[in-house]
VOBA-1610 file (N, C-alpha, C; in pm, whole numbers, padded with zeros to 5 digits, always signed):
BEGIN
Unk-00207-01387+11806Unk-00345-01341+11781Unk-00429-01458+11726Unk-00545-01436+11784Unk-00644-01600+11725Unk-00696-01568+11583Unk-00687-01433+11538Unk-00709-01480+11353Unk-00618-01458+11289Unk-00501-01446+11344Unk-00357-01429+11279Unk-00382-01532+11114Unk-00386-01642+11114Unk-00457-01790+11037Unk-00538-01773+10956Unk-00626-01715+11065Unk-00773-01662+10947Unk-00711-01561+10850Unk-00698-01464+10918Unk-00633-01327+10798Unk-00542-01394+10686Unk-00429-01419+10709Unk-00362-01518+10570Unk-00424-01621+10529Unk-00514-01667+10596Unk-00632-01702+10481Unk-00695-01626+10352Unk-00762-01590+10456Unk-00852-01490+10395Unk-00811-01372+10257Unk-00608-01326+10283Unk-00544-01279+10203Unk-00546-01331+10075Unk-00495-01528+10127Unk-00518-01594+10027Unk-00600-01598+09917Unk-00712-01615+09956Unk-00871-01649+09935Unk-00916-01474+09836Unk-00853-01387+09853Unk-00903-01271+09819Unk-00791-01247+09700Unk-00671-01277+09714Unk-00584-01311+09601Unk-00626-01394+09465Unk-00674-01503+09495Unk-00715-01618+09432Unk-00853-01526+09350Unk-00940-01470+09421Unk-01087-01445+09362Unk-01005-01317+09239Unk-00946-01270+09311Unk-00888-01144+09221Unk-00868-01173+09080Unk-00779-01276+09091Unk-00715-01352+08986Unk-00791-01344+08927Unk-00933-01481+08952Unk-01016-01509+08876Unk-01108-01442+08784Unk-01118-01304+08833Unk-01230-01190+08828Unk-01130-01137+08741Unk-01071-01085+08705Unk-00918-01063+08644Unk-00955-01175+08530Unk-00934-01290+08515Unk-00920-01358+08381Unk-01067-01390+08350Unk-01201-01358+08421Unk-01334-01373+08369Unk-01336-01232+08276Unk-01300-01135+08365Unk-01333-01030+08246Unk-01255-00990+08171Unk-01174-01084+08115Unk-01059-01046+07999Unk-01126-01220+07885Unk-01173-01291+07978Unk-01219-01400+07865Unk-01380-01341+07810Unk-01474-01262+07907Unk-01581-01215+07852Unk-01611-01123+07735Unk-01484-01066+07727Unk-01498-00945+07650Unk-01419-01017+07507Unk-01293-01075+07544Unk-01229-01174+07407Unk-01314-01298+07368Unk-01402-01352+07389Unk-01465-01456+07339Unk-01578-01413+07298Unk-01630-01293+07329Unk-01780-01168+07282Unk-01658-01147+07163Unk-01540-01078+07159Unk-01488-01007+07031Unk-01430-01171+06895Unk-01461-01284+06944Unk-01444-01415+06906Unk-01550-01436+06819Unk-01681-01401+06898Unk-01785-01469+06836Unk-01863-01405+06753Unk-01858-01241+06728Unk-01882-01147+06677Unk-01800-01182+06489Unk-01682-01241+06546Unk-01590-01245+06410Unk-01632-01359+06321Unk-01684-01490+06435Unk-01705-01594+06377Unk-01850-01549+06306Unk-01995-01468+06346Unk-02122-01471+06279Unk-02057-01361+06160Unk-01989-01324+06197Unk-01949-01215+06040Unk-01897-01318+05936Unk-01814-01407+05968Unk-01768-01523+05890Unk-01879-01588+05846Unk-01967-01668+05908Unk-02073-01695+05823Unk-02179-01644+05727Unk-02162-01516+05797Unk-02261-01402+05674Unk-02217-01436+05562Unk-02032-01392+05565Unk-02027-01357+05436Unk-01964-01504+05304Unk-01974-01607+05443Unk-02020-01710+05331Unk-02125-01725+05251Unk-02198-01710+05335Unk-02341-01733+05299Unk-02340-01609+05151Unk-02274-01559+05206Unk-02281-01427+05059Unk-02171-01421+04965Unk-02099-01598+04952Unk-01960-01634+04882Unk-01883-01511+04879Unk-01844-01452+05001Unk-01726-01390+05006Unk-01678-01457+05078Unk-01540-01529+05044Unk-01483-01644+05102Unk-01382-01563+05192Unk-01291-01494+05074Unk-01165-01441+05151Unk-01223-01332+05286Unk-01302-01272+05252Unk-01370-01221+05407Unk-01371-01301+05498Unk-01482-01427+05504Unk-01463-01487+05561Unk-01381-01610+05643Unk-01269-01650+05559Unk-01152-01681+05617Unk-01083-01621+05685Unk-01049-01450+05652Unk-00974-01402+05733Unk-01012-01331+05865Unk-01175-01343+05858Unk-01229-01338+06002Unk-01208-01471+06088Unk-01242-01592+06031Unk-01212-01691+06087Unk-01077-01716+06157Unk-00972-01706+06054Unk-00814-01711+06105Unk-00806-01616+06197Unk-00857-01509+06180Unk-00850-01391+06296Unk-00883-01478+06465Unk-01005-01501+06449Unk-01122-01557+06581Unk-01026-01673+06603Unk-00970-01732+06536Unk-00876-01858+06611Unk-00753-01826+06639Unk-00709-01735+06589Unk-00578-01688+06710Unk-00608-01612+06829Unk-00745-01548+06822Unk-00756-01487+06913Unk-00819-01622+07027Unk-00864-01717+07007Unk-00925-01811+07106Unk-00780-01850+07139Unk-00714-01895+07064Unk-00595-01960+07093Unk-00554-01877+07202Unk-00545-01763+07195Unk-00445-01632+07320Unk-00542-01621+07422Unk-00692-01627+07426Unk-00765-01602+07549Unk-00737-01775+07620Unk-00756-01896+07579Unk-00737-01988+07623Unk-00674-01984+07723Unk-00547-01961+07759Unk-00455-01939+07861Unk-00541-01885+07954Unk-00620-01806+07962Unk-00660-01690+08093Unk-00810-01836+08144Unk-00836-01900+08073Unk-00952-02029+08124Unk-00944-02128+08221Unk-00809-02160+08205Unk-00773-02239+08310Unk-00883-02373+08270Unk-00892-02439+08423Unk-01020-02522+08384Unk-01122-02478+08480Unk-01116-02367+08572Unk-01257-02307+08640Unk-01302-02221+08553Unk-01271-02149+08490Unk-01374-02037+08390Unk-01362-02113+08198Unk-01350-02208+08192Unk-01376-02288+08055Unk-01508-02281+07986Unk-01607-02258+08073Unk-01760-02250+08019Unk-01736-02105+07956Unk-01646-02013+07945Unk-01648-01888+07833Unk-01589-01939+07745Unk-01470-02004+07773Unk-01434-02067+07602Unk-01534-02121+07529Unk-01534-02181+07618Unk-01673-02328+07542Unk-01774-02286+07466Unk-01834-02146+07427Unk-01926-02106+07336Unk-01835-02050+07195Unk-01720-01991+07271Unk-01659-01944+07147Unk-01608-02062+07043Unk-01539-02189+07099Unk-01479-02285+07017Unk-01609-02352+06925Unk-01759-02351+07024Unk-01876-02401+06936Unk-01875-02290+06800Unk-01849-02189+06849Unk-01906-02078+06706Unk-01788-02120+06602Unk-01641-02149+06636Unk-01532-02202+06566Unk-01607-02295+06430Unk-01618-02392+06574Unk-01620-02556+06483Unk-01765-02499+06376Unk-01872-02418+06372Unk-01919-02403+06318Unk-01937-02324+06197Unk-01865-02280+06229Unk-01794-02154+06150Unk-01696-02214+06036Unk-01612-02273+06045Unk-01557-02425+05948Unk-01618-02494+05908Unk-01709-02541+06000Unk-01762-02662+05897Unk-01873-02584+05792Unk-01928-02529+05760Unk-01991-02387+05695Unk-01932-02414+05523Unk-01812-02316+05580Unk-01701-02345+05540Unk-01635-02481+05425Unk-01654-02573+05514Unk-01598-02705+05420Unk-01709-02753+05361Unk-01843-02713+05413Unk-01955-02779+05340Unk-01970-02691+05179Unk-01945-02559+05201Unk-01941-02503+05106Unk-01837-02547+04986Unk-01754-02541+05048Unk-01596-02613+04956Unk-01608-02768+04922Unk-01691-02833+04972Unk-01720-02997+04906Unk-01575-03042+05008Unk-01518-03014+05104Unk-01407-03049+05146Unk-01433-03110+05344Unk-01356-03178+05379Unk-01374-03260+05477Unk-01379-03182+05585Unk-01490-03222+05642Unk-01520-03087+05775Unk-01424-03129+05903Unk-01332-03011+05904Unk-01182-03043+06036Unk-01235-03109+06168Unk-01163-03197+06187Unk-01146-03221+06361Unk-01106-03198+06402Unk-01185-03213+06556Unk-01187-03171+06681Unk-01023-03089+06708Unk-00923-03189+06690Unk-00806-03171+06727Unk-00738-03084+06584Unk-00765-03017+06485Unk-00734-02982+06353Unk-00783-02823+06434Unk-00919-02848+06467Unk-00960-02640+06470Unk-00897-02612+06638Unk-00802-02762+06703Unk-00793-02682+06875Unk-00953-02656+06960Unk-01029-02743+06963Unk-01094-02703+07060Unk-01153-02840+07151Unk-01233-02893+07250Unk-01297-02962+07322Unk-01396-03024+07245Unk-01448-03156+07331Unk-01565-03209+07268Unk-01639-03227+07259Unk-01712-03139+07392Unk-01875-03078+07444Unk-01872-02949+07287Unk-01840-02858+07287Unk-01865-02820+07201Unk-01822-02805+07063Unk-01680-02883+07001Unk-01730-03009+06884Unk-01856-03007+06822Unk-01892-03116+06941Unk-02030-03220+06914Unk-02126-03046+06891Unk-02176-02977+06973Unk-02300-02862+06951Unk-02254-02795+06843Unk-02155-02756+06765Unk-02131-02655+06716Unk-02153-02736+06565Unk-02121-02844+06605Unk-02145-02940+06458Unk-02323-02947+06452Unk-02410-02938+06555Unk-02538-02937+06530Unk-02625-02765+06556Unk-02512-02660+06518Unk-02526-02527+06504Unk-02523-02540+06313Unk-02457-02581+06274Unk-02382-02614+06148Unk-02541-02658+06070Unk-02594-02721+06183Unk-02701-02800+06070Unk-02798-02664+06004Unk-02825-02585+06095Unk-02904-02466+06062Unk-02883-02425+05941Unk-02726-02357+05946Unk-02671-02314+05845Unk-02665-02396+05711Unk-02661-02490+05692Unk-02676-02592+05604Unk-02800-02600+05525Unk-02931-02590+05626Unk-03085-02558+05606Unk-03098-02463+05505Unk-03047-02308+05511Unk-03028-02222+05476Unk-02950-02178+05327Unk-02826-02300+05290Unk-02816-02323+05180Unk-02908-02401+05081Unk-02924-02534+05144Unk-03063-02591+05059Unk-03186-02477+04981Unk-03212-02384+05077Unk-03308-02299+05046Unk-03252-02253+04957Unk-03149-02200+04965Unk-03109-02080+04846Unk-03058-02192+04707Unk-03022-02303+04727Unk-03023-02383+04634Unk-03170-02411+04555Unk-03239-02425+04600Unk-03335-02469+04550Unk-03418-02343+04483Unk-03419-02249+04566Unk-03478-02091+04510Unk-03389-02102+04367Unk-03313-02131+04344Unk-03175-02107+04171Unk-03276-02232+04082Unk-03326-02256+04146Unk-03297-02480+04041Unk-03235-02510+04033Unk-03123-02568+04197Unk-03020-02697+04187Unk-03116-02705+04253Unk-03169-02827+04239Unk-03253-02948+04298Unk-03143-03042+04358Unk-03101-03060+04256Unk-03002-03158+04332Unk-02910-03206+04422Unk-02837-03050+04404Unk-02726-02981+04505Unk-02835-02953+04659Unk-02954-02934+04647Unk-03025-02917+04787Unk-03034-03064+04808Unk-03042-03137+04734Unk-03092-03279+04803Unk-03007-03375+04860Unk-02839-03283+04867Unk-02709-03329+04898Unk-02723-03293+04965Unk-02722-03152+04958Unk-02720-03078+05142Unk-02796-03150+05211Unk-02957-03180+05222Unk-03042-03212+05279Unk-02983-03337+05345Unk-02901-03444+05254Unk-02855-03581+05325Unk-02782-03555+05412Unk-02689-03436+05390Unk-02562-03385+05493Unk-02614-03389+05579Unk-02693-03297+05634Unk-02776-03288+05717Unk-02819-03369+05823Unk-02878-03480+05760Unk-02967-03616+05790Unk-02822-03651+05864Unk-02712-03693+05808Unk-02610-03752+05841Unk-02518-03696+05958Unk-02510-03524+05986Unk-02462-03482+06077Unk-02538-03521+06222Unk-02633-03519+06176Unk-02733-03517+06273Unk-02749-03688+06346Unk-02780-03767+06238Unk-02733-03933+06282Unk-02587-03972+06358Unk-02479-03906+06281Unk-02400-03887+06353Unk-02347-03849+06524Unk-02439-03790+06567Unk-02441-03699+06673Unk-02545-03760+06756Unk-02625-03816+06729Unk-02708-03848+06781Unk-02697-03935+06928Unk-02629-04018+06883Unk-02564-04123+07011Unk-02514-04051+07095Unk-02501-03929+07128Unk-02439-03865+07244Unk-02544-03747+07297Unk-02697-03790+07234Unk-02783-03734+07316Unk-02779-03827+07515Unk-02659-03976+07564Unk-02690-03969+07635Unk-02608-03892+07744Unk-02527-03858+07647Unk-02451-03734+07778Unk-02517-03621+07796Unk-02612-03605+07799Unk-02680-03478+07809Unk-02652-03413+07922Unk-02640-03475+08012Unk-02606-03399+08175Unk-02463-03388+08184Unk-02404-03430+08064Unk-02234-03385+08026Unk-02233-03255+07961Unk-02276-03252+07858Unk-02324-03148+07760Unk-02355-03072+07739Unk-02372-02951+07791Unk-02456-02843+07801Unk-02575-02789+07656Unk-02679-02810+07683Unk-02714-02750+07584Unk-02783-02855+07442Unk-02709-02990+07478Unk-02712-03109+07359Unk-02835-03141+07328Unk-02938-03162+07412Unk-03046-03230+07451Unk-03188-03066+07350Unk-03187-02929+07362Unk-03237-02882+07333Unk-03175-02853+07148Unk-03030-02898+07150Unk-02971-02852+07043Unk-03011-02963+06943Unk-02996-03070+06983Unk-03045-03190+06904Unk-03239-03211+06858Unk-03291-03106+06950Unk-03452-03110+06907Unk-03475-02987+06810Unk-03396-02960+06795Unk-03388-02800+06736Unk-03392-02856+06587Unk-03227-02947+06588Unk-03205-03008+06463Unk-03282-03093+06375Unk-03335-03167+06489Unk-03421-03265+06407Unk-03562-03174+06370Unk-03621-03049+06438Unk-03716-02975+06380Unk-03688-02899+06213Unk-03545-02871+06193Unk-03477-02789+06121Unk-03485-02888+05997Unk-03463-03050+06013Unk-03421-03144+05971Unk-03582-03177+05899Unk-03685-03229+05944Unk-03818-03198+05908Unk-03934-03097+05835Unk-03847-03024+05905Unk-03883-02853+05773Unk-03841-02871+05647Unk-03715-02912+05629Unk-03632-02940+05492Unk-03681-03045+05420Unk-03702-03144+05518Unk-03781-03290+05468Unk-03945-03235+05342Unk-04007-03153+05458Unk-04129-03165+05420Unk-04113-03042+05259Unk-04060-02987+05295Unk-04008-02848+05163Unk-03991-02914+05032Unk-03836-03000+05069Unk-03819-03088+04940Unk-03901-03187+04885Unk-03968-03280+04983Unk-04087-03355+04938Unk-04163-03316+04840Unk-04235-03204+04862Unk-04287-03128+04824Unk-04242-03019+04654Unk-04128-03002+04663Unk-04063-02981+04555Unk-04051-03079+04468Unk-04011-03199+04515Unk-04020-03332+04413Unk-04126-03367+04346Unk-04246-03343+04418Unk-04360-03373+04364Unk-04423-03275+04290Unk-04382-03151+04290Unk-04405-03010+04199Unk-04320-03027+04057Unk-04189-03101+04053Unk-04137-03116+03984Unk-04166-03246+03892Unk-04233-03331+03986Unk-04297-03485+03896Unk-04428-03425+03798Unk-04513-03363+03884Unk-04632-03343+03823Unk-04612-03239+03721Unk-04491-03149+03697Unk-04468-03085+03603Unk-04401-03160+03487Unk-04315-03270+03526Unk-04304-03349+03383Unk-04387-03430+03340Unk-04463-03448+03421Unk-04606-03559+03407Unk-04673-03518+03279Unk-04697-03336+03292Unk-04795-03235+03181Unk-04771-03238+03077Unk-04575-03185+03123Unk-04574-03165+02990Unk-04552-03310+02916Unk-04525-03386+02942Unk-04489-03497+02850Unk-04626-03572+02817Unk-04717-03536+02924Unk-04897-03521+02808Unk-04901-03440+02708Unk-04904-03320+02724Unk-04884-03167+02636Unk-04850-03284+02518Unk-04702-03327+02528Unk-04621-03359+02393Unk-04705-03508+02365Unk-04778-03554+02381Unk-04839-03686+02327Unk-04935-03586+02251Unk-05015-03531+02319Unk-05145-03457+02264Unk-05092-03424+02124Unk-05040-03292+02142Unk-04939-03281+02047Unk-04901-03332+01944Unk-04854-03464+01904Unk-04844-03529+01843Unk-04974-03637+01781Unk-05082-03628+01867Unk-05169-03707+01813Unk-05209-03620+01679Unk-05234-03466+01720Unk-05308-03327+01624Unk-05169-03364+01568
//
């Protein structure tokens, strides 16, 4: 028969898609139940509940670890958002703890999203400064704020993979907007805080003249 060829092709070919369709919708639904665990993890940093948030974290990385297998390297672009929410989700994490933010090869994941998830991180970082500074640590925001500066310098040199990268090129303008907001805030706080010792330490001359 003349499609005898074609047909076990075609068997082939319909085998193969199966598969695939088969491990897309078992990575769509585990890297959605991944990334769900990882923004709960940052909440409840953000709200120093640590042990919550570790054990969502440890959770979301065994579970990446077990969907991994079904990625292969044709459906990897579903991992690839979940390991960004990872690496961000840690470094959160270590920024909070004063402790060394893990590598690449420490949390298991790639280095397209590494690099984004480390400039997801910067947001979150933004967000402590604020609440630092709302208390009066001045100071402790003006650490964060360098972190910041520095993740971001860091990263920077690989704005030229952008057509490697998915995403780098809008993620890195984001940062440096995020990065400028903070700039202009604290500026601004410094100089609220100069001109307030400026007064009073008139106040106390005056003061002393009467």
């Amino acid at each position: 028969m003349l499609l005898d060829n074609v047909q076990s092709s075609l068997d082939e070919i319909n085998y193969n898609l199966k598969n695939v369709e088969e491990r897309r919708e078992k990575l769509i639904k585990g890297t959605r139940d991944v990334i769900s665990l990882c923004s709960k993890s940052i909440v409840a940093l953000h709200h120093d509940e640590m042990e919550k948030a570790e054990m969502n974290m440890h959770q979301a990385k065994i579970m990446l670890d077990e969907f991994r297998q079904y990625s292969k390297t044709d459906l990897y672009k579903y991992v690839s958002v979940a390991e960004q929410e990872i690496v961000e989700a840690y470094g959160l994490k270590s920024v909070i703890q004063n402790s060394a933010i893990p590598s690449m090869k420490e949390l298991n994941v790639s280095g397209p999203p590494y690099i984004t998830g480390l400039l997801d991180c910067i947001g979150e970082i933004k967000r402590m400064v604020y609440d630092r500074m709302r208390i009066g640590r001045g100071e402790d925001a003006a650490k964060l704020f360098s972190l910041m500066q520095d993740i971001y310098s860091s990263v920077y040199p690989f704005a030229v993979y952008d057509h490697l990268i998915s995403g780098m090129r809008r993620k890195l303008d984001v940062a440096k907007m995020l990065i400028e907001d903070v700039r202009a805030v604290v500026t601004e706080e410094t100089r609220r805080n100069m001109l307030i010792k400026a007064i009073d330490s008139l106040e106390r001359k005056l003061e002393s003249v009467h």
